[in-house]
N, C-alpha and C positions, 0 to 999 in steps of 0.2 A: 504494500500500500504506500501511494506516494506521500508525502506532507498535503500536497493541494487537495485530495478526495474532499469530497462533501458529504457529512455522514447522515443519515436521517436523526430524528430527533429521540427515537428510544437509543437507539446506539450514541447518540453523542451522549444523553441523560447518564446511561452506564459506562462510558468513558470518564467524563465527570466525575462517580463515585467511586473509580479506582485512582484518581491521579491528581486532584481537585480537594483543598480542602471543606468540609461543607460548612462555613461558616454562612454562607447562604440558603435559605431557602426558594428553590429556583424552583418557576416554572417547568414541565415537563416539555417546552416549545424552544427547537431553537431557532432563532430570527434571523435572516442569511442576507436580506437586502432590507433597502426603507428609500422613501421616495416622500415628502412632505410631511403628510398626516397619517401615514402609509407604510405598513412593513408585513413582508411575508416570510413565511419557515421555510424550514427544506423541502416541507410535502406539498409548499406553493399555496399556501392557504392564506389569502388576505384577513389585515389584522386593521382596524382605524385606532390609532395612538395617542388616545389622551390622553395620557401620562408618558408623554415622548422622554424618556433619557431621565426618567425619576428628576423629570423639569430640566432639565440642560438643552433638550433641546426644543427651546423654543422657537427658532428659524423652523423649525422641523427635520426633518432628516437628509442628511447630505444638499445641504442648502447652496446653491451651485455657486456664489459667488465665493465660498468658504473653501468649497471642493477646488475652483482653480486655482485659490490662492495656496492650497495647501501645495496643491502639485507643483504649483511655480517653482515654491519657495524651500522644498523637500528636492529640488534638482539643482539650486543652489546653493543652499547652504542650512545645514540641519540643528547643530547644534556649534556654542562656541560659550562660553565663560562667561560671569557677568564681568571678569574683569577688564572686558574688554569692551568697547563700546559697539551695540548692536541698533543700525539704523531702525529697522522695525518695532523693538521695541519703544526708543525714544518719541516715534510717530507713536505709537499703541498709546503711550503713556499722556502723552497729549492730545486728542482726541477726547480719550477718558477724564482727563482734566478740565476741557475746554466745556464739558457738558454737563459736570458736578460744579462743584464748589472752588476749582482753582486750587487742588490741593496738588501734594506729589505722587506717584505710584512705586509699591514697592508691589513683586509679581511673584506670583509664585505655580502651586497646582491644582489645587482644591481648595473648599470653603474653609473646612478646619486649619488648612493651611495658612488662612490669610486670616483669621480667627487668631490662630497661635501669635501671629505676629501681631493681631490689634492688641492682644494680652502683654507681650511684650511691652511694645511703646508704651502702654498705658506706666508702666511698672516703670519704665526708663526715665518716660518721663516726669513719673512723682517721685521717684529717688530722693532720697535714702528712708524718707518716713511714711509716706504712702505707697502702698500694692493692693488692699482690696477692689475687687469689683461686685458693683448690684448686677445680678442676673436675676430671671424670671423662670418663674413657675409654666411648666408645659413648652419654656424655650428649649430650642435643639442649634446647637451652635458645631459640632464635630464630634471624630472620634479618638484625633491624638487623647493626649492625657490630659493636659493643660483646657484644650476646648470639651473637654467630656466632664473635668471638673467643670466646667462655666456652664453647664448642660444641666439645669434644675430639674431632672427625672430621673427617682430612682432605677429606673428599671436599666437605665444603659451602666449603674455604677457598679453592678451585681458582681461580685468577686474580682474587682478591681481597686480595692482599696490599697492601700489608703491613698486618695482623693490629693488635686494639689489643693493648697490651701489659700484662705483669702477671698473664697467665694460665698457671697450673704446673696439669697436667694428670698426672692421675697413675689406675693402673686401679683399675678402680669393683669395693669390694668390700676393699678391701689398706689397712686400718690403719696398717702399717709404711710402705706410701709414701707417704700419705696424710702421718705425723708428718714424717718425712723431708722431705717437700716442702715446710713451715711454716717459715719464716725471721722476722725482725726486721720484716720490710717486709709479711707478709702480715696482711692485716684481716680474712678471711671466708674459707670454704668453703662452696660452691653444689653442692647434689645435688638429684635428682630422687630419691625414697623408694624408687619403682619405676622404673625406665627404661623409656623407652616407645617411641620412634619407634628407641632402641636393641634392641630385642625382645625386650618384658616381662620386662626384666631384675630379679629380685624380690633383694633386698640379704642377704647370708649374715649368721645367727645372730649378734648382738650389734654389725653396723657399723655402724648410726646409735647407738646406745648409744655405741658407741664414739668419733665424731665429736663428740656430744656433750659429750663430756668433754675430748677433746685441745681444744676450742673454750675452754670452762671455763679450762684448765690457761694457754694462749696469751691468751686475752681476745680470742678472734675472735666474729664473727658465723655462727651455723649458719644458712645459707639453705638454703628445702627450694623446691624451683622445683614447685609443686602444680596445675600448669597442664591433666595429665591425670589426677590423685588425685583432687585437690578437687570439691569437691561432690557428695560420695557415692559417688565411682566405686569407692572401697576395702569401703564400706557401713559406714561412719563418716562423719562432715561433712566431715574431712581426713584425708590421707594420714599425718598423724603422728600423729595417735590409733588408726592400726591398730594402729601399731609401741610408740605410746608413749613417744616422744621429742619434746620439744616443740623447735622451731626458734627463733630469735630475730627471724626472716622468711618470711613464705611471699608466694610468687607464687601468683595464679589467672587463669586464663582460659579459654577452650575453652566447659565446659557452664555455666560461671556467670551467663551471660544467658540461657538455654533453646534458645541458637541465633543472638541477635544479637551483633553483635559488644559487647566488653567482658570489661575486663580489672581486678585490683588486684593491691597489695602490700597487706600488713600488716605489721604491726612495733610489737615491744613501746615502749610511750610513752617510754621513757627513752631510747632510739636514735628514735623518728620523728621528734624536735624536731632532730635534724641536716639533716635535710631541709626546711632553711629557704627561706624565702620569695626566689625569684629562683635558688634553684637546679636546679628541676626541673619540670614540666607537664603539661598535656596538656589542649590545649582542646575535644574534644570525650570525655574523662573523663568518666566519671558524670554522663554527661548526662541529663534525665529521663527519657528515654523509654529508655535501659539499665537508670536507677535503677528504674526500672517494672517493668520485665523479671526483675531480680535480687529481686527482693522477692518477687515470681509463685514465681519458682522455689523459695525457703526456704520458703515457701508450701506448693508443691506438694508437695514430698518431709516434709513435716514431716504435712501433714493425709492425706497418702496412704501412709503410713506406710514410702516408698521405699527407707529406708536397710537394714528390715529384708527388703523384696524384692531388693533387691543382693546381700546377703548369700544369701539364698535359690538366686536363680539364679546366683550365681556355685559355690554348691555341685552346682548341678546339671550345670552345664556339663561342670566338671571330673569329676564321675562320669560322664556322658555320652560326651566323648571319651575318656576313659583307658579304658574299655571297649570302645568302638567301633573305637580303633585300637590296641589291646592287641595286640602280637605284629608289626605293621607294622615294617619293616626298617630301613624310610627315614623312621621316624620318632625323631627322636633325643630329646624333650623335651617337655614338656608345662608350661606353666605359667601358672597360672591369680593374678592377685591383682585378689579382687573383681572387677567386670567390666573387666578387662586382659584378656586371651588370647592367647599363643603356642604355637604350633605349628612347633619348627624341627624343620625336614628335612635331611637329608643331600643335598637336592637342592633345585633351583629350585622356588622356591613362586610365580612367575607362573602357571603354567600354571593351577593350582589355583584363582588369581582370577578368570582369562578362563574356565574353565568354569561354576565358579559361577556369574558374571553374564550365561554364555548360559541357564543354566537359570534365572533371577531370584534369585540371591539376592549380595549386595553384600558383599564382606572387602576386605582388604589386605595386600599384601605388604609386607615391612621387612629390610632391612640383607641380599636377597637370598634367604636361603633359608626364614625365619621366618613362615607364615600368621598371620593379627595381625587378631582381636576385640575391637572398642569395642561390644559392645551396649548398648543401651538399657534402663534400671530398671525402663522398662514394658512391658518386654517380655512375651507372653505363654507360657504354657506351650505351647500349639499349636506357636506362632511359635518357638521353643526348638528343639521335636523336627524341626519342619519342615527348620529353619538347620543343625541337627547333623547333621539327617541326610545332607544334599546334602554340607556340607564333609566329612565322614566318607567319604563315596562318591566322591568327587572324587581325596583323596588316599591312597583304597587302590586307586585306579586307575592311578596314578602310575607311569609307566615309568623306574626307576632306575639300568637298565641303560647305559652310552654303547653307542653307534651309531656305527659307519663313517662 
């Protein structure tokens, strides 16, 4: 057998369980292509992808202005050091500047990646007497060590102690504990704008407003972790321009390369020079062939006018199911920001995955009972009614009754 075969999906699943460690629980499907909103197995079985790339890919899949750049810039030159100066990233880097805050970028691979390093600077830069940070209840900010301590749920700490320390956890949403929890030692409070793997937790009337200011009043750092906001997912460039509170750090990763991996921080220039030389990395950071990708992508959504189809279909959605499941019993909540989507139930929302992906179409469960929508900004109007329709039928089919 050569390396290239393509194996079907039982035999690749038992390849998998002799070679693969299973820290995953995977699907029995393996995905062999993708095409927009769009991806088929090896048995050729069409799949519609609401939950594209566990949200990364928001362009949708193999988004062609991404794909040439990659190929361009993978025949030129692939990788090289950050100690060296790489043209693509310093374009990446301002781009990304020019559209936030006018901060600087440090790059890296992933959310928790760039998580690790907002922890960092915070730390750097309240040196020598402040290191605490406020995180929230039901946030999910990574899985290094450092970002899984700042991850207020127990469930990801399970036999991982002992924990780094420093982190006061207090519920998302709650000003008063929020001030409460701010001492002499803390430097920063890290939120996510919208909560996300916490389900589509959307922030009541005025509390980044109000983070804002207790930050102001203390002299802390507001980090916004914009890992699944950023890059249009709100139908704004970030998550803090929906709200209107500007951060003093934001994290990105997830859709910020069109799907490859890659990750940054940002930070206003008067805090990024604490983040001196020798105290923090990443050697395959902004490497060119990310910084190729991340360019494609500001590209894309910029000449194809994305930010205003986000917005679009994110109003569509939410008219779509608040009508569909209008009067459902076991539907407790609807909450839609930008393309976020939750759907909690008063019941189990696996079942509700495993049907949809018998009948091809791709969601996610979260935190148990919550159906959970990343679609995609290219998504089509077809491709819309198609997705609502099945999840709409799936869970008014829902049996919420217990059974013997």
């Amino acid at each position: 057998m050569t390396t290239t075969s393509r194996l079907g999906s039982p035999d690749l699943a038992a390849r998998f369980d002799q070679f693969v460690i299973p820290n995953y629980i995977r699907y029995p499907v393996s995905l062999v292509r993708g095409e927009g909103s769009v991806v088929w197995d090896a048995e050729g079985k069409r799949y519609l992808d609401l939950f594209p790339g566990w949200g990364c890919n928001l362009l949708g899949h193999c988004p062609p202005r991404v794909v040439e750049a990659v190929q361009r810039q993978v025949g030129e030159l692939i990788h090289v050091p950050n100690t060296w100066l790489i043209e693509p990233q310093a374009r990446w880097a301002e781009l990304l500047s020019e559209r936030s805050f006018g901060g600087q970028a440090f790059f890296c691979n992933s959310g928790t990646e760039a998580n690790e390093a907002a922890i960092k600077l915070a730390r750097l830069h309240g040196a020598p007497d402040r290191y605490k940070i406020v995180t929230y209840q039901g946030g999910f900010h990574g899985r290094t060590l450092g970002s899984l301590s700042a991850t207020a749920q127990p469930k990801y700490h399970s036999g991982l102690g002992p924990l780094v320390a420093g982190f006061t956890y207090v519920p998302f949403g709650d000003l008063e504990a929020t001030a409460e929890a701010i001492d002499d030692e803390t430097c920063a409070i890290l939120v996510e704008p919208v909560q996300g793997e916490g389900g589509v937790r959307v922030p009541p009337e005025g509390f980044l407003e109000g983070l804002r200011r207790l930050c102001d009043e203390h002299t802390l750092l507001l980090i916004f972790d914009e890992v699944q906001t950023g890059c249009g997912r709100l139908g704004t460039w970030f998550g803090y321009q929906h709200f209107g509170v500007d951060p003093d750090v934001m994290t990105l990763a997830k859709s910020l390369c069109g799907g490859l991996a890659g990750g940054a921080m940002l930070a206003r220039r008067d805090i990024a020079t604490s983040l001196r030389p020798g105290t923090h990395a990443s050697t395959f950071g902004g490497n060119p062939i990310a910084s190729a990708a991340g360019i494609a992508v500001v590209e894309t959504i910029e000449e194809e006018d994305l930010l205003q189809r986000a917005s679009e279909l994110s109003a569509a959605f939410r008219q779509r199911l608040e009508e569909g499941l209008a009067g459902c019993s076991w539907v407790e909540e609807i909450r839609v920001a930008g393309l976020m989507i939750g759907i909690e139930l008063s019941v189990e929302a696996a079942p509700v995955v495993q049907r949809c992906l018998e009948r091809g179409v791709l969601i996610n469960a979260t935190q148990g009972t919550i159906v959970r929508l990343l679609p995609a900004m290219t998504l089509t109007d077809t491709q819309l009614d198609e997705g609502c329709g099945i999840v709409i039928d799936e869970i008014l089919k829902l049996d919420p009754l217990p059974h013997e």
